[in-house]
N, C-alpha and C positions, 0 to 999 in steps of 0.2 A: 572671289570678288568679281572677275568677271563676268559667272553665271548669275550673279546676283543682279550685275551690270543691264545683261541683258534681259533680264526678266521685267525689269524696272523701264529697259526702254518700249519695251513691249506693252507692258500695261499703258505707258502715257502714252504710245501711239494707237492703243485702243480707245484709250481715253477720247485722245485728238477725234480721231476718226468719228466718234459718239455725236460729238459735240458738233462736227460737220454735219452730221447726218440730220442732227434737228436742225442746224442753222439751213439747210436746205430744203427742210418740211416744205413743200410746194403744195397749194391751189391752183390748180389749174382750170379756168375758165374759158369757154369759146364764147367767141361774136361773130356774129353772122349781120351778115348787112347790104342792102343793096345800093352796092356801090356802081352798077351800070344797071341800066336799062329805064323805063318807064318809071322807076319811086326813085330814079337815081339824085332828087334835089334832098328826100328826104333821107338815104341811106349814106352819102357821099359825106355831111358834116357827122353824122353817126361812127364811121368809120377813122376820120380826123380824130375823132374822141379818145378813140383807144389809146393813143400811147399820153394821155391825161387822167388814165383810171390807174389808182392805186396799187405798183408795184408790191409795194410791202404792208402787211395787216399784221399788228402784232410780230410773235416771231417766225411768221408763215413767210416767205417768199407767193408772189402770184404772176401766171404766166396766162397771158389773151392769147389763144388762135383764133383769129380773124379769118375769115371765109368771104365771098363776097356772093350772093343767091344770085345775082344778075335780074333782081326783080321777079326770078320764076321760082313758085311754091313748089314744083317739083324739085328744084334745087336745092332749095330748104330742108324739104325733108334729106335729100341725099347729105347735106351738108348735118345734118343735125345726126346721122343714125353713123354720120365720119367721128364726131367728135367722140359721141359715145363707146362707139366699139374699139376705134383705133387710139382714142386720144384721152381715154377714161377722163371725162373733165366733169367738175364737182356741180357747176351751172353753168350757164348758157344766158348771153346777152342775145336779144333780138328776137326772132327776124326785125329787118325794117315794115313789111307792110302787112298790113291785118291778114289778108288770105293768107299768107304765109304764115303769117301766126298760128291761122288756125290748123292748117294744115300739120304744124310738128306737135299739138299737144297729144294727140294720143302715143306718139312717139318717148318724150321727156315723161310722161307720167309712167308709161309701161317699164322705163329703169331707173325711175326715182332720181330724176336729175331737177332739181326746180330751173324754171324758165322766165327770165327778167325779160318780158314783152313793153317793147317801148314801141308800143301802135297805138292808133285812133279807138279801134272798136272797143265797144266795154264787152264784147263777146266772148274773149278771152277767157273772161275771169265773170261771165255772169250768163246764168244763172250758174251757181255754183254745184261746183259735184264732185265725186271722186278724180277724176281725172285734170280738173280745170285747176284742182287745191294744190298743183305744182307749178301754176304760174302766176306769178308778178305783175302787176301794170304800170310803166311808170309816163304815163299818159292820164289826163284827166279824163275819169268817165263821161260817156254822152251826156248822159242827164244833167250832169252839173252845167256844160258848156250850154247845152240846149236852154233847162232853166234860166238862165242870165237872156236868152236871146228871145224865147220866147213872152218873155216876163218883158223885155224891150217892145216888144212886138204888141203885145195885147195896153199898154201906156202910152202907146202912141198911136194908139186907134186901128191898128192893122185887125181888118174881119176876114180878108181872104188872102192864103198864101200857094207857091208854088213850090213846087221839091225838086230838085235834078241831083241824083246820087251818082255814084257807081255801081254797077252791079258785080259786087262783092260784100266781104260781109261790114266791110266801113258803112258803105252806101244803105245796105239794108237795114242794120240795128240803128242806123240813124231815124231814118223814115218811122221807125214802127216807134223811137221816142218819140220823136215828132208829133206823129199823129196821135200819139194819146194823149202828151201833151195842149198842144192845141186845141184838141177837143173840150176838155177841160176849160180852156180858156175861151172860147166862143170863137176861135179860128175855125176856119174851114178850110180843110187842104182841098182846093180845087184842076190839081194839076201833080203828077207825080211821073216823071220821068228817071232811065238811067242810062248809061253808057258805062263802057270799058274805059277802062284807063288808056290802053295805047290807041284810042280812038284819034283821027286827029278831025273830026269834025262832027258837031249837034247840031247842024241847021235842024233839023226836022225836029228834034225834042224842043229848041227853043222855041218854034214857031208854035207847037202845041201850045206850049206854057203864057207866049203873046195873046195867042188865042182864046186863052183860058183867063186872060185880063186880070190876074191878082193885084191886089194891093202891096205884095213884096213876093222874094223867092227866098226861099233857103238852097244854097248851092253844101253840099256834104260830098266834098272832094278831097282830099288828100294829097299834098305835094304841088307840083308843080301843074298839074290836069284841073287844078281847081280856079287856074284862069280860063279854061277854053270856056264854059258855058258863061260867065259872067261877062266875057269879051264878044260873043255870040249873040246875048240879051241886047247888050249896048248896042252892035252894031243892027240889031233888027228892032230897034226901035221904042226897044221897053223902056219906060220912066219912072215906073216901080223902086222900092226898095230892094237892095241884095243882100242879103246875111250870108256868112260863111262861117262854117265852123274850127276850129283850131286845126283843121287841115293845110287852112291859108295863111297860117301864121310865119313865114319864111320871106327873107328878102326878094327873092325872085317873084313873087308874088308881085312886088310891088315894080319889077324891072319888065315882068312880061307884060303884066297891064296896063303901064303906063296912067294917063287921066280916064281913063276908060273905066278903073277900076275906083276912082274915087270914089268918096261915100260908104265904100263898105261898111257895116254893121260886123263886127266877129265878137268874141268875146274866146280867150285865149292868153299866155305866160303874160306875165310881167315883165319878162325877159325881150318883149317888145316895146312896150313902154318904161324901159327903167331909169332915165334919167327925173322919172314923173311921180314914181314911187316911192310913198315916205322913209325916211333911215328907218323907223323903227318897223317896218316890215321885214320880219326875221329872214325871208328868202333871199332881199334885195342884195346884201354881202356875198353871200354864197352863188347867187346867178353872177354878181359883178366879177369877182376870181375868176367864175370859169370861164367868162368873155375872153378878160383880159388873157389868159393863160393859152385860149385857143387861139388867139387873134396873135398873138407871138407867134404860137408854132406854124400856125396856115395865112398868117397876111393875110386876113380878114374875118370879119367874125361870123360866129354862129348861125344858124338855125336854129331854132328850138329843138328840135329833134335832135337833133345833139345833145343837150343837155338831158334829154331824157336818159340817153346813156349814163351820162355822169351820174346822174341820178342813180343810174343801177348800179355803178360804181362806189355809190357812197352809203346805198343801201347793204352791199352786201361787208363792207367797210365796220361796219356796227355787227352786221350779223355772223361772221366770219370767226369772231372771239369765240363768240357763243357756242356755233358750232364746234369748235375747236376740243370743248371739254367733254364733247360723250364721243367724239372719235377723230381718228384721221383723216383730214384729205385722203382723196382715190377709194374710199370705203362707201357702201351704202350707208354706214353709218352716220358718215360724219352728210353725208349730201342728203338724209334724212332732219338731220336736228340742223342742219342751215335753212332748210323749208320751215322748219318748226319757228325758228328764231324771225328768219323773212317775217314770219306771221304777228311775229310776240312787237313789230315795230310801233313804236309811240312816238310822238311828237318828233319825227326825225325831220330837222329842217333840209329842203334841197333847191335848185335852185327852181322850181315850177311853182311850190307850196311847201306845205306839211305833212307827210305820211303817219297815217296812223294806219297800220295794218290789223283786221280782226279775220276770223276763221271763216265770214262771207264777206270780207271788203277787203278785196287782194288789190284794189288799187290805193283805197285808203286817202284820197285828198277829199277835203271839202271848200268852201267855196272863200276859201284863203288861195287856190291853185289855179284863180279865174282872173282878169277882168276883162270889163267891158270896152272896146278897141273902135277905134274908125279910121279909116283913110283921108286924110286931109294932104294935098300938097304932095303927096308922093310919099307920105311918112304914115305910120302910124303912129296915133294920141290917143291919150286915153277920152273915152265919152264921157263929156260930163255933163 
């Protein structure tokens, strides 16, 4: 009896043990974010996010390590090639800022980790290729924001514009939509300037662009650098229109420019205009939760860049089952069919738009993930 005893306790403590072992199947995912330096407006509520991404998917347990690139692409890569080797994680939130972005894809694609890019550039993820078909975008492509703006632009008689980017790859794949854009439409870009981000001053590009007497500007900035030219134009005299693109979509936008910034032209979330947006706009619940939820834990709300995150929180939320069935977490396998799944995405509402993912459209919104914005009064409203 007693050897029977013990064999019976043996088995149920293997049993146990079994049954621990799946309830611990872990995901592990890294986020990388610039939570100091020059993108620090747009990497800082990115970083808040994390402990609002989905602990539990199914019967997976999920574990974020957070990094923070301190705004530099070389850190990124360093941080990106930590997670892989040291921290085998199944994908990867971030970087915050397009260089950076671009900078880890050949990295994440070389060991088949998909990569949730929540940046500006649609360079990421366009033109597509082997290498690029591991990353996500959970940013609206240029083209869609640009179309809205340019489309404003050529309806309201504008024949000549000016451009002040970054010289990065935000600033450049903007310009080069731009200008086909425009051309199309009977604009004439007559002024094309760029600067660095941690620049802290354009006189000399704005006084080109005064110079160069457009009818409007398009500023393609990102973060919190996407007030210096706009604040630069004003104080040198331009009376011009200024367009921004979903770079400027962030409270601080509207704190560092004060009236200076009024009038802006953006087109950008909804997530800025949402008490304006109808109930039956499928995003409008899904962005409201994650305010409300972030504005509990951080005493105060969002940036949109923030919710981009979420967004990749919630993409991977749906794709995480999927994966689940042809392998394990910590496998190439299973971080293979979670790319596949990333891809297989339909109608996933989040709070920016809609994702519909296909095998060339890794960001997947269309022009459900726009509107059209202006600054009035220190606020943004929608343009109507």
């Amino acid at each position: 009896m007693k050897l029977t005893h013990v064999v019976r306790s043996v088995a149920c403590l293997a049993l146990a043990l079994g049954a621990g072992s799946a309830a611990l199947a872990q995901v592990k995912v890294g986020v990388i974010t610039s939570a100091t330096g020059p993108t620090a407006l747009v990497g800082i509520p990115q970083k808040n996010t994390v402990p609002l991404l989905p602990k539990q998917i199914g019967n997976l347990s999920v574990e974020y390590i957070a990094l923070d690139d301190a705004s530099d692409p070389t850190n990124s890569v360093t941080a990106v090639r930590k997670l892989i080797a040291e921290n085998n994680v199944d994908a990867i939130i971030g970087p915050s800022g397009s260089p950076n972005a671009m900078g880890v894809i050949q990295f994440v694609a070389d060991a088949g980790v998909p990569l949730l890019a929540p940046v500006g550039t649609a360079a990421v993820v366009v033109p597509m290729d082997e290498k690029k078909k591991w990353v996500f975008k959970t940013t609206q492509n240029d083209d869609i924001i640009a179309d809205a703006l340019l489309e404003h632009m050529a309806r309201t008689g504008i024949k000549t514009l000016g451009f002040i980017g970054t010289s990065d790859p935000y600033g450049e794949n903007w310009f080069k939509v731009v200008s086909g854009m425009a051309d199309k439409l009977g604009i004439k870009v007559v002024a094309n300037e760029r600067f660095q981000r941690s620049d802290t001053s354009v006189v000399g590009q704005g006084l080109k662009i005064v110079g160069a007497r457009p009818d409007a500007v398009l500023v393609a900035v990102p973060g919190g650098p996407s007030v210096l030219p706009q604040v630069t134009l004003f104080d040198q005299g331009y009376k011009g229109k200024i367009y921004q693109t979903h770079g400027a979509a962030l409270p601080e936008f509207l704190k560092l420019g004060g009236k200076k910034v009024d009038g802006t032209i953006l087109a950008a979330s909804l997530m800025l205009v949402l008490p304006e947006i109808a109930d039956s706009n499928p995003s409008k619940k899904v962005a409201a939760d994650y305010i409300a939820a972030y504005e509990k834990l951080n005493g105060s709300k969002p940036a949109t860049f923030g919710a981009n995150v979420f967004d990749a929180g919630l993409l991977l939320q749906q794709a995480i089952p999927l994966a689940e069935k042809r392998g394990k977490p910590g496998t190439k396998e299973f971080r293979a069919a979670l790319r596949d799944a990333l891809e297989q995405t339909r109608e996933m509402v989040g709070t920016q738009g809609v994702y519909n993912m296909t095998p060339q459209d890794h960001s997947g919104f269309d022009k459900r993930g726009r509107e059209l914005i202006t600054v009035r009064g220190g606020n943004f409203v929608l343009l109507k």
